[in-house]
C-alpha positions as a Markdown table, in Angstrom:
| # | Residue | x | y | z |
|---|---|---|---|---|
| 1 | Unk | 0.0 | 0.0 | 0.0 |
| 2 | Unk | 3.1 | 2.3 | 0.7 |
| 3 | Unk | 4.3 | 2.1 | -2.7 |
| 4 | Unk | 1.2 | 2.8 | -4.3 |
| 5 | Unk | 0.9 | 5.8 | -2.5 |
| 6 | Unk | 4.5 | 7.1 | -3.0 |
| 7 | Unk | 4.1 | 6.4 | -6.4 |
| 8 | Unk | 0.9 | 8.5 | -7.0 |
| 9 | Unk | 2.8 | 11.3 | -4.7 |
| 10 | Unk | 5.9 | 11.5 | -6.7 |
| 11 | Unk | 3.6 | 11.5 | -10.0 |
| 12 | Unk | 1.4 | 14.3 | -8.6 |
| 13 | Unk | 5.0 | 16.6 | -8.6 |
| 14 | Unk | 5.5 | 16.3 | -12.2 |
| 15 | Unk | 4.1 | 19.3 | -13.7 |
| 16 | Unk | 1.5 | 18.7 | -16.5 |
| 17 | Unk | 4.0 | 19.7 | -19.2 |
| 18 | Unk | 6.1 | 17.3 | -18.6 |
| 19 | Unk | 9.7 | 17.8 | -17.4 |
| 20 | Unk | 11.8 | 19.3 | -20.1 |
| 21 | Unk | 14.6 | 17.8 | -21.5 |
| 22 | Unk | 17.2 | 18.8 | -24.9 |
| 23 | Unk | 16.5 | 17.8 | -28.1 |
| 24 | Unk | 20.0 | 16.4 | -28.1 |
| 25 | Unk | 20.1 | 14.5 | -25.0 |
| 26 | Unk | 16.9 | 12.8 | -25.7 |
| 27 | Unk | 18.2 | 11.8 | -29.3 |
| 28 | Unk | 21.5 | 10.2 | -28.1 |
| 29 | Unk | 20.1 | 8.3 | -24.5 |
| 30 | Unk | 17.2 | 7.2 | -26.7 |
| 31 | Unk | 19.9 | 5.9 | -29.3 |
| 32 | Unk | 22.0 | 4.4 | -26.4 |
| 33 | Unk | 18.7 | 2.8 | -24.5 |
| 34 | Unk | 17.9 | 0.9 | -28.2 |
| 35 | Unk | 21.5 | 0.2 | -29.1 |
| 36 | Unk | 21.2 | -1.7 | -24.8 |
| 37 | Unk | 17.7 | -3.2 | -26.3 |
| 38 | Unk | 19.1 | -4.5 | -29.2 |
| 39 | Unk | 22.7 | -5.9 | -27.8 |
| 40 | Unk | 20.3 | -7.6 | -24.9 |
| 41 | Unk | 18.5 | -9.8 | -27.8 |
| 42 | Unk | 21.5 | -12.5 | -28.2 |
| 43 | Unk | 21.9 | -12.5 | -24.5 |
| 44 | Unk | 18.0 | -13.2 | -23.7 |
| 45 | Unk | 18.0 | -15.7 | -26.2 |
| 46 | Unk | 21.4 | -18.2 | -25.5 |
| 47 | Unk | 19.7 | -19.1 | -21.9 |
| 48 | Unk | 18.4 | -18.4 | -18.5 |
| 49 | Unk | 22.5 | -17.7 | -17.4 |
| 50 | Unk | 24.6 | -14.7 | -18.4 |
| 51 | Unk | 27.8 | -15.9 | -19.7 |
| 52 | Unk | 31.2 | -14.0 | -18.2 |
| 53 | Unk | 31.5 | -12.6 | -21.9 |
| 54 | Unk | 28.5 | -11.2 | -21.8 |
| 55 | Unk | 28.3 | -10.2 | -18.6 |
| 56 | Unk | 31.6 | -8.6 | -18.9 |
| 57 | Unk | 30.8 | -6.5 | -22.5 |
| 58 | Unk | 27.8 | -5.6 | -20.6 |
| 59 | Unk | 29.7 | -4.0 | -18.1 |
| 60 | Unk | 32.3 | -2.3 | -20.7 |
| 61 | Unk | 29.4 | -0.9 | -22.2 |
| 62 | Unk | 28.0 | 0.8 | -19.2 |
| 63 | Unk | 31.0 | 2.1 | -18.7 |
| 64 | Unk | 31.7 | 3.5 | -21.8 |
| 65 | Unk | 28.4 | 5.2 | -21.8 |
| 66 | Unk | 28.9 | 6.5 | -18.0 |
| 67 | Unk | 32.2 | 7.9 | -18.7 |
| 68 | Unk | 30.5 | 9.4 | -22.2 |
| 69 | Unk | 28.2 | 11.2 | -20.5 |
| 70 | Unk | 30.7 | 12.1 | -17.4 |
| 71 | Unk | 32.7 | 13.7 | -19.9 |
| 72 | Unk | 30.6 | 15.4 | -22.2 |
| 73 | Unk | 28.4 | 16.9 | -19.6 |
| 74 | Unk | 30.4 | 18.4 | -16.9 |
């Protein structure tokens, strides 16, 4: 029941524009999230387990798109 209501709380503060965001951030995280979506695909679909190659170019990607954005954006 908590989470129901925190959830309905924390939607009530966004404003009924929505919460802006740039053009250009939205273009490259959205390309970023589908490039994740799409490299997920052959990992979903060799099993249940997550092989150490997988898991670890998983990994290398996240960081490649944390530092990315670490170093474009402060």
């Amino acid at each position: 029941m908590t989470d129901v209501v925190l959830m309905f709380g924390i939607a009530a503060l966004i404003p009924v524009d929505g919460v802006p965001v740039e053009p250009a951030v939205l273009w490259i995280d959205l390309a970023v999230m589908l490039g994740a979506a799409i490299v997920c695909i052959p990992v979903f679909v060799t099993g249940t387990r997550i092989s150490r190659l997988e898991g670890a170019a998983l990994v290398a990607a996240y960081l490649a798109h944390f530092s990315a954005l670490l170093l474009t954006r402060l």
